[in-house]
C-alpha positions in Angstrom: 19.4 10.2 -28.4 21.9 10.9 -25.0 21.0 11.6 -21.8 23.3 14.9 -22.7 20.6 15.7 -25.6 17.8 15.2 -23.2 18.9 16.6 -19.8 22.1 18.9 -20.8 21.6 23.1 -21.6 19.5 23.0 -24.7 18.4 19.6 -24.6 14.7 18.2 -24.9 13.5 19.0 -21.5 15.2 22.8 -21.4 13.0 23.1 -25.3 9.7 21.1 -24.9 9.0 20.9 -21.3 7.4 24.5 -20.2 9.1 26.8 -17.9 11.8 24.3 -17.3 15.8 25.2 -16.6 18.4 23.1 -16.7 19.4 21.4 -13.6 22.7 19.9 -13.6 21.4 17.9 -10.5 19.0 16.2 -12.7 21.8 15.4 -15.7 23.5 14.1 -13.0 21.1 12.0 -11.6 20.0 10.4 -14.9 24.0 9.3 -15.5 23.8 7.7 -12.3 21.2 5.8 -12.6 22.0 4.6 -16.1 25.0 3.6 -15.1 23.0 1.3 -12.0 21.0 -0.1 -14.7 24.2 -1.2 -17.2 26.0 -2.6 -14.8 22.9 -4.7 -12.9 24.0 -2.8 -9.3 21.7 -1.5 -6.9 21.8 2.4 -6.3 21.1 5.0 -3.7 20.6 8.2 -4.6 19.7 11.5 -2.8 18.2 14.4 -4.7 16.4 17.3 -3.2 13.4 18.9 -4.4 13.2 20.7 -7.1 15.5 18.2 -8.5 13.1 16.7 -11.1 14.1 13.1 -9.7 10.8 11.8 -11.3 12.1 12.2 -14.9 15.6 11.4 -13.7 14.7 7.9 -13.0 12.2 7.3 -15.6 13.8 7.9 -18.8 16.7 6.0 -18.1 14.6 3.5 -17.2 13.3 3.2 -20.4 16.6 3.4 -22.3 16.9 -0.2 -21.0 14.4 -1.8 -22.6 13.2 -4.0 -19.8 9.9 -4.2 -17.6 10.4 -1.4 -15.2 8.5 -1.0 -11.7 8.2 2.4 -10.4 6.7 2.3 -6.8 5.7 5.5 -5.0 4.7 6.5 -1.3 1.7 8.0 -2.4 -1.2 8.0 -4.6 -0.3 12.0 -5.7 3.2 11.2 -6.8 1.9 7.8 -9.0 -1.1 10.4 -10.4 2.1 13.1 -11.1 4.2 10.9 -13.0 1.0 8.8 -14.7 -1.0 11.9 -15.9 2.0 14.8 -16.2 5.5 12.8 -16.6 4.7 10.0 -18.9 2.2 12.3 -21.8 5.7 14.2 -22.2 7.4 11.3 -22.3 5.3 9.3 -24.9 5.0 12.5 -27.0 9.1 13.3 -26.9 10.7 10.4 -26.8 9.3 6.8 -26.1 5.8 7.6 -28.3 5.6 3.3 -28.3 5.9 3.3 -24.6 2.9 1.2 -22.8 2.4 2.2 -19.3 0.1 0.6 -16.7 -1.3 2.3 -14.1 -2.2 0.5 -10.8 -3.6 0.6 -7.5 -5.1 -1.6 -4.7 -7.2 -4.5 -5.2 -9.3 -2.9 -2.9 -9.9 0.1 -4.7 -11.4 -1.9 -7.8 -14.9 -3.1 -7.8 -15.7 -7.1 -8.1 -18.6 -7.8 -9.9 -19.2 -10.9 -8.2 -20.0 -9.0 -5.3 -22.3 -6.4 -6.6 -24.4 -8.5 -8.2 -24.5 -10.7 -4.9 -25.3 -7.3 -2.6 -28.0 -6.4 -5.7 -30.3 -9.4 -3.7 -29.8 -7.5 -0.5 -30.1 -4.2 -0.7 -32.6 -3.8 2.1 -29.0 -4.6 4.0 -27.8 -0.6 3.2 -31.2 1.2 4.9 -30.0 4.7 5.1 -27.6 4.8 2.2 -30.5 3.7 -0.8 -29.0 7.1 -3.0 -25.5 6.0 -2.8 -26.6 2.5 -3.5 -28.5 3.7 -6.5 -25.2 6.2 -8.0 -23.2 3.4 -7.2 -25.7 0.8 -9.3 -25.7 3.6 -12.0 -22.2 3.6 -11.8 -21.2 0.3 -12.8 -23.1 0.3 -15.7 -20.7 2.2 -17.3 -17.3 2.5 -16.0 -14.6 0.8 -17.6 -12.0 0.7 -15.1 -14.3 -0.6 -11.6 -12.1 2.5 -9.9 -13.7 3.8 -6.9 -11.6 7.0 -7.1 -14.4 7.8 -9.9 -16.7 7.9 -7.1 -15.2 11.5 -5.7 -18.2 12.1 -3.2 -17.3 8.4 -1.5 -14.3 8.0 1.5 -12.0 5.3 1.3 -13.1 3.8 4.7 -17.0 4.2 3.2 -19.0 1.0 4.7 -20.7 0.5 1.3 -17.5 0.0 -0.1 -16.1 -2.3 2.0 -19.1 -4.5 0.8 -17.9 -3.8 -2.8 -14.6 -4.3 -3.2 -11.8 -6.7 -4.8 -9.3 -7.9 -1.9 -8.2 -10.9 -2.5 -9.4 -12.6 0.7 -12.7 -12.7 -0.9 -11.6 -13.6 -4.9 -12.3 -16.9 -6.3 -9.9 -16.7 -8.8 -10.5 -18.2 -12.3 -13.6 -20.1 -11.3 -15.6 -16.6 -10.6 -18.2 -16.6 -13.6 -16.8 -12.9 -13.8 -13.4 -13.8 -14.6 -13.4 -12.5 -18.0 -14.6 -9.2 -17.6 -13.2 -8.2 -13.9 -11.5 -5.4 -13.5 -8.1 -7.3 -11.6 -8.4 -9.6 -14.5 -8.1 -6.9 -17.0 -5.7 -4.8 -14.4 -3.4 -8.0 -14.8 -3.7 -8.4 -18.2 -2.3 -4.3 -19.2 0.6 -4.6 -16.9 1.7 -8.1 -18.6 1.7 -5.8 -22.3 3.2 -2.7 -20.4 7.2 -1.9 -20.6 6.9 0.0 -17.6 4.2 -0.2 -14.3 3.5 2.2 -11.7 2.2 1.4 -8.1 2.8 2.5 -4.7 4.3 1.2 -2.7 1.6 -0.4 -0.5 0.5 -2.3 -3.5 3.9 -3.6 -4.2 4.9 -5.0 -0.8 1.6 -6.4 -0.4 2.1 -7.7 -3.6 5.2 -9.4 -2.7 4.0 -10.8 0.7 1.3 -12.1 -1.9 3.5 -13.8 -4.1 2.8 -17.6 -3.7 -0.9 -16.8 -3.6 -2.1 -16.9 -7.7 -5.4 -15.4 -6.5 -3.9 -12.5 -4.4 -1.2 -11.6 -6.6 -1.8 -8.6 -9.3 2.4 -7.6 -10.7 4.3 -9.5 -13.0 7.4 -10.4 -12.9 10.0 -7.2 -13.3 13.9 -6.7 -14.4 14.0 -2.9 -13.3 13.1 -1.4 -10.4 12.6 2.3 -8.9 11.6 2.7 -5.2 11.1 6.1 -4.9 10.4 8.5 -1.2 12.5 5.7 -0.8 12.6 6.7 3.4 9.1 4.8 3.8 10.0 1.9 2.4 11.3 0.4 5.8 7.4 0.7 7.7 5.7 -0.2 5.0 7.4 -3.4 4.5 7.1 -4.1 8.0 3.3 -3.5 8.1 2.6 -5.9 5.0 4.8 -8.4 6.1 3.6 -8.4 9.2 0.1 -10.2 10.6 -3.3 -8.8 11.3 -6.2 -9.3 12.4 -9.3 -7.7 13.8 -13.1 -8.1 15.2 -13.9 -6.6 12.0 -12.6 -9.5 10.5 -14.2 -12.2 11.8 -17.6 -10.7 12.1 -17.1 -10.1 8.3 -16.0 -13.8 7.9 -19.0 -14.9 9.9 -21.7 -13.3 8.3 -20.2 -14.6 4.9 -20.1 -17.9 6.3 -23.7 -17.9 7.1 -24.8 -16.6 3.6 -23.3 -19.4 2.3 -22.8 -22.4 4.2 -25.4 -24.6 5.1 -27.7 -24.9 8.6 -25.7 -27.5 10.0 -22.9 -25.5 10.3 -25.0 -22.6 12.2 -23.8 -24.0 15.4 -20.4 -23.6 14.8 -20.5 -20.4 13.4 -22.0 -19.4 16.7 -19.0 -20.8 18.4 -16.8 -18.5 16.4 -19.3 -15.7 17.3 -19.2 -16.4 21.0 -15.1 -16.9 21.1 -14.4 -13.8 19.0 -16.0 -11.3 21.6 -15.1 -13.0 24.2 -11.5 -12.7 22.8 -11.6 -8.9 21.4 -13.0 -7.7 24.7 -10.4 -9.0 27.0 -8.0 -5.5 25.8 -8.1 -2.6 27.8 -7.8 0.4 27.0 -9.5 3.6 25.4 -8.6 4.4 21.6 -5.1 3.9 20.7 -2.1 1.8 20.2 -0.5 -0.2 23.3 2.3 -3.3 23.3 0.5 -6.9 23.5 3.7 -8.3 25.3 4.8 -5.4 27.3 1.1 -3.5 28.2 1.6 -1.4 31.4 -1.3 -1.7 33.8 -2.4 1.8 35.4 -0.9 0.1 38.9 2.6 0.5 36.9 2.6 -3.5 36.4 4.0 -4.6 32.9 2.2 -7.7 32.4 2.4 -9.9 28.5 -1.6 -9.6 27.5 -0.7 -12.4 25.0 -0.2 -14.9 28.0 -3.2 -13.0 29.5 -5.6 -13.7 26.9 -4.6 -17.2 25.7 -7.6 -19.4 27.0 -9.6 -16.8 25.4 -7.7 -17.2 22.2 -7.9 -20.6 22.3 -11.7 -20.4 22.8 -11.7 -18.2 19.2 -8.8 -20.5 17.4 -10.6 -23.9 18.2 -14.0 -23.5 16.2 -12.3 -22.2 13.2 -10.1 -24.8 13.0 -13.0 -27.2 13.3 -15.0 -25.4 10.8 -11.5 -25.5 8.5 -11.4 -29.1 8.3 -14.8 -30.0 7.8 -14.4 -27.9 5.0 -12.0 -29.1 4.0 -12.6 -32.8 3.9 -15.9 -31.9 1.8 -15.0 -33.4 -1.5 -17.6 -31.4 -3.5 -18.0 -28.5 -1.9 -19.2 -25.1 -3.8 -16.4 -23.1 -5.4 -18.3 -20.3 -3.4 -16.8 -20.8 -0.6 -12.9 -21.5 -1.5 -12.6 -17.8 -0.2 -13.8 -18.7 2.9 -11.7 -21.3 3.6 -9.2 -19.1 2.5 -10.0 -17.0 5.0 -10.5 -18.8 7.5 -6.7 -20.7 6.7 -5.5 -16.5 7.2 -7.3 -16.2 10.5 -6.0 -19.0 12.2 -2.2 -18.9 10.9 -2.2 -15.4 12.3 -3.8 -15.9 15.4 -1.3 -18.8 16.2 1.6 -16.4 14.7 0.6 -13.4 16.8 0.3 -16.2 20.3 3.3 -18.2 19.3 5.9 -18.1 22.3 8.8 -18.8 19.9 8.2 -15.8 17.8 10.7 -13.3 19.0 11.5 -11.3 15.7 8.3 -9.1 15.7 6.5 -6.6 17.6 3.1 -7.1 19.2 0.7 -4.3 19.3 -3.0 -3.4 19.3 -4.6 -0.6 18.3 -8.5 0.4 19.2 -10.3 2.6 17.5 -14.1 3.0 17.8 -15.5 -0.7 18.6 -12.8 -2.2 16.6 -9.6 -4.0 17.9 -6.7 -4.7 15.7 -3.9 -7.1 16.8 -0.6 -6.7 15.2 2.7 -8.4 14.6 5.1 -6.7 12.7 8.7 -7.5 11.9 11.4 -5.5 14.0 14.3 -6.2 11.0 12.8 -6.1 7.6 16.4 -6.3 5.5 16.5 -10.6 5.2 12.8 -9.6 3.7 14.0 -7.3 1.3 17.1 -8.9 0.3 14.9 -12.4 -0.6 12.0 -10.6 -2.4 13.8 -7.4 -3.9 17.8 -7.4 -4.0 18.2 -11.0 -5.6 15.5 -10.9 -7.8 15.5 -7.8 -9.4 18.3 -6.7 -12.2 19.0 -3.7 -10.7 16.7 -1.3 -7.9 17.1 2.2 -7.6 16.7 3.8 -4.2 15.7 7.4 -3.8 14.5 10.4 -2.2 15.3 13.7 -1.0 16.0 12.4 2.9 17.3 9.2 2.4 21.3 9.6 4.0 21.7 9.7 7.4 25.3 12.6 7.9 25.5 12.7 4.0 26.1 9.1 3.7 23.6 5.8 3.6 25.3 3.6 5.8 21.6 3.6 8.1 19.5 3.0 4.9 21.4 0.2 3.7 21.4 -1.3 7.2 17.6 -0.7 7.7 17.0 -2.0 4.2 19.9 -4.9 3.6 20.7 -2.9 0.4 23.7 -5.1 -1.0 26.6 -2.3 -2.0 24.9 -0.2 -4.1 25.8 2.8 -5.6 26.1 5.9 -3.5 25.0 9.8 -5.3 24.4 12.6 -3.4 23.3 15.4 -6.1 23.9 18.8 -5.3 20.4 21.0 -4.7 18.8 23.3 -6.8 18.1 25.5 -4.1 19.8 28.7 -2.2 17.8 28.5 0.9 19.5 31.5 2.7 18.0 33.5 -0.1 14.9 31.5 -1.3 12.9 30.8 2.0 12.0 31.8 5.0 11.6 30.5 8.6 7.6 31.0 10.5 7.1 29.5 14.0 3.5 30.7 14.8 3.5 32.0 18.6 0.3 30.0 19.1 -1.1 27.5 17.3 -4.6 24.7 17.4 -3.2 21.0 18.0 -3.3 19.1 14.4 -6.4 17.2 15.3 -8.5 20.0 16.6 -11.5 21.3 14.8 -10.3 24.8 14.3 -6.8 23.5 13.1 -7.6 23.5 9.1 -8.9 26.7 8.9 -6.0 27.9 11.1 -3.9 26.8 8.6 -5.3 28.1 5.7 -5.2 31.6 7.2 -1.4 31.8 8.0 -0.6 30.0 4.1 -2.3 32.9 2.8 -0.7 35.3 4.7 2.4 33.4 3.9 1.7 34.0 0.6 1.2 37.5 0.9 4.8 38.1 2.1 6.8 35.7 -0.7 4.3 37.2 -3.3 2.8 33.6 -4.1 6.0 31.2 -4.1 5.7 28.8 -2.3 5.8 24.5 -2.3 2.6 23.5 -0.1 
């Protein structure tokens, strides 16, 4: 079967797809990108919505016959094309196909720690009912999924107790290897012809890659970055170096579950440095440069110089802590995390405080009682010319605002894209005759209370005056 028979008048999609018209965008789209994938180039296309670039990508992606990654900016789009996009696809034309589905570690359970929070539940006073749903809950899900938990947030505190990153993963000497949920994650997208993630998994992935523990994809011929304009911050954020209060205290109180009572007192040196450290910022909530903070005299001062001796009096007892680890010959496989851990903390708090550094940006953000220190790298093309461009067959770029004055000369600067490709599909749409322009008079700030309901009133009146079409 052509790409003529599929996306052409008449074709598959125009018969078995519901309500669907031909779009010769679409048609054109697909011949683009098969022709990326036969001749092993990159590609940058732009299609607008109502394009259908989802199924424009995909099935020629499949005509290859290799491993494919698609890799979304969101968790909606990976749910479209996983629940709506590929049952059409597997009952039209590819019905062998094996697709694997994939997230976060962090939104997968690991046993090892349930069962090790089961001991302590007196630890969750105030929450024993979600404790108890949650306990019922792993008794008989198959997938460790915390989106099957719809009544819990994603920044939930009992969850953060709960979940797989990899910072706390033993690897193949958990005695839950066998049936964890990663483990069996891995496993489906190693039998799978083509994987979807986001792209927060994939770049995190990536800056994973030497780390066996921490690393969840495959290795991949074919690849489709699509909302391609985001690709540039989040590379940057997981590329970059973090750390926070949170993240010590969290290490700490590990340590003490685990280690024994000779090394209390040096786990209360750690205590005693990191707030001494993480309450040298200023500030109220919000995000402010570590190098180039602006006092409220006017005075632009470099809080990284500030804070040093405070740093060091945070960096010194971990390291000590690190090596007598370290030089322990039999210590419990327990606590390889934590030196994992503790090997993270340190390289990034000598990264974030290292005067040579001069290819990142330093901030810190506040938010409640928690600090968060930052480095993050100002040029991320090197990056993705190392971990994408060279390793991958062929990577398609797209979205609907991806050129910059109808031509991608920005993108492929931001992103090092070695000369790909260049489409720019004509759009589906006549906007002078199919939308209209609102600009409310007045109008609640986004973050105010009344905003939502605000909203909701003017869609529905909206609605009212295009008789109910609309994209929202």
């Amino acid at each position: 079967m052509t790409l003529e028979e599929i996306f052409g008048p008449g074709g598959v999609l125009e018969k078995k797809l519901p309500n669907h018209e031909y779009r010769a965008s679409q048609q054109i789209m697909a011949e683009a990108v098969l022709e990326a994938i036969q001749a092993a180039q990159p590609l940058c296309v732009e299609a607008g919505t109502g394009t259908g670039k989802t199924l424009a990508y995909l099935i020629p992606a499949l005509f290859s016959h290799r491993r494919a990654i698609v890799s979304t900016a969101t968790k909606n789009l990976q749910e479209q094309i996983f629940f709506k996009d590929i049952p059409f696809i597997k009952e039209h034309l590819f019905p062998d196909l094996k697709v694997a589905y994939m997230k976060g570690r962090q939104n997968y359970l690991c046993l090892r720690r349930f069962q090790e929070e089961i001991t302590e539940a007196k630890a969750f006073e105030g929450v024993q009912e979600e404790w108890q749903t949650v306990s019922e809950w792993v008794k008989q899900t198959e997938t460790g999924d915390r989106s099957e938990l719809n009544w819990m947030r994603d920044d939930d505190p009992l969850w953060s107790h709960l979940d797989a990153r990899s910072e706390n993963c033993t690897g193949q000497k958990c005695s839950y290897f066998e049936e964890c949920y990663i483990t069996r994650m891995r496993q489906q997208a190693l039998e799978s012809d083509l994987i979807i993630v986001n792209h927060a998994l994939f770049f995190a992935n990536l800056a994973l890659e030497n780390d066996e523990i921490g690393r969840v994809l495959p290795d991949f011929s074919l690849l489709v970055l699509d909302e391609g304009h985001e690709v540039e911050d989040t590379v940057a954020t997981y590329f970059g170096r973090q750390i926070s209060n949170y993240q010590v205290e969290d290490l700490c109180r590990d340590l003490e579950r685990v280690l024994e009572d000779s090394e209390r007192d040096q786990i209360a040196r750690i205590q005693t440095g990191l707030l001494a450290f993480f309450s040298f910022f200023p500030g109220p909530d919000g995000r402010y440069s570590l190098n180039l903070y602006q006092r409220p005299d006017g005075e632009t001062v470099d809080l990284r110089s500030e804070s040093l001796d405070r740093m060091q009096g945070l960096l010194q007892p971990l390291q000590v802590l690190y090596h007598r680890l370290m030089k322990q010959t039999k210590r419990p496989s327990d606590t390889d995390s934590l030196v994992r851990r503790l090997e993270q903390a340190i390289g990034t708090l000598e990264h974030i405080f290292d005067p040579e550094q001069s290819q990142d940006v330093y901030w810190y953000q506040k938010r409640g009682r928690g600090v968060f220190l930052h480095a993050n790298p100002i040029d991320v093309a090197p990056i993705l010319q190392e971990k994408v461009f060279q390793r991958a067959d062929t990577t398609i770029l797209t979205s609907a605002t991806l050129s910059t004055n109808r031509n991608f000369e920005y993108i492929k600067e931001r992103l090092g894209v070695p000369e790909p490709r260049e489409v720019i599909v004509p759009g589906e749409f006549n906007f002078s005759e199919q939308s209209i322009l609102y600009v409310p008079t007045s109008f609640p700030e986004p973050r105010s209370a009344g905003y939502f309901d605000r909203a909701l009133e003017d869609i529905e009146d909206i609605l009212d005056v295009t008789q109910g079409h609309a994209f929202l």
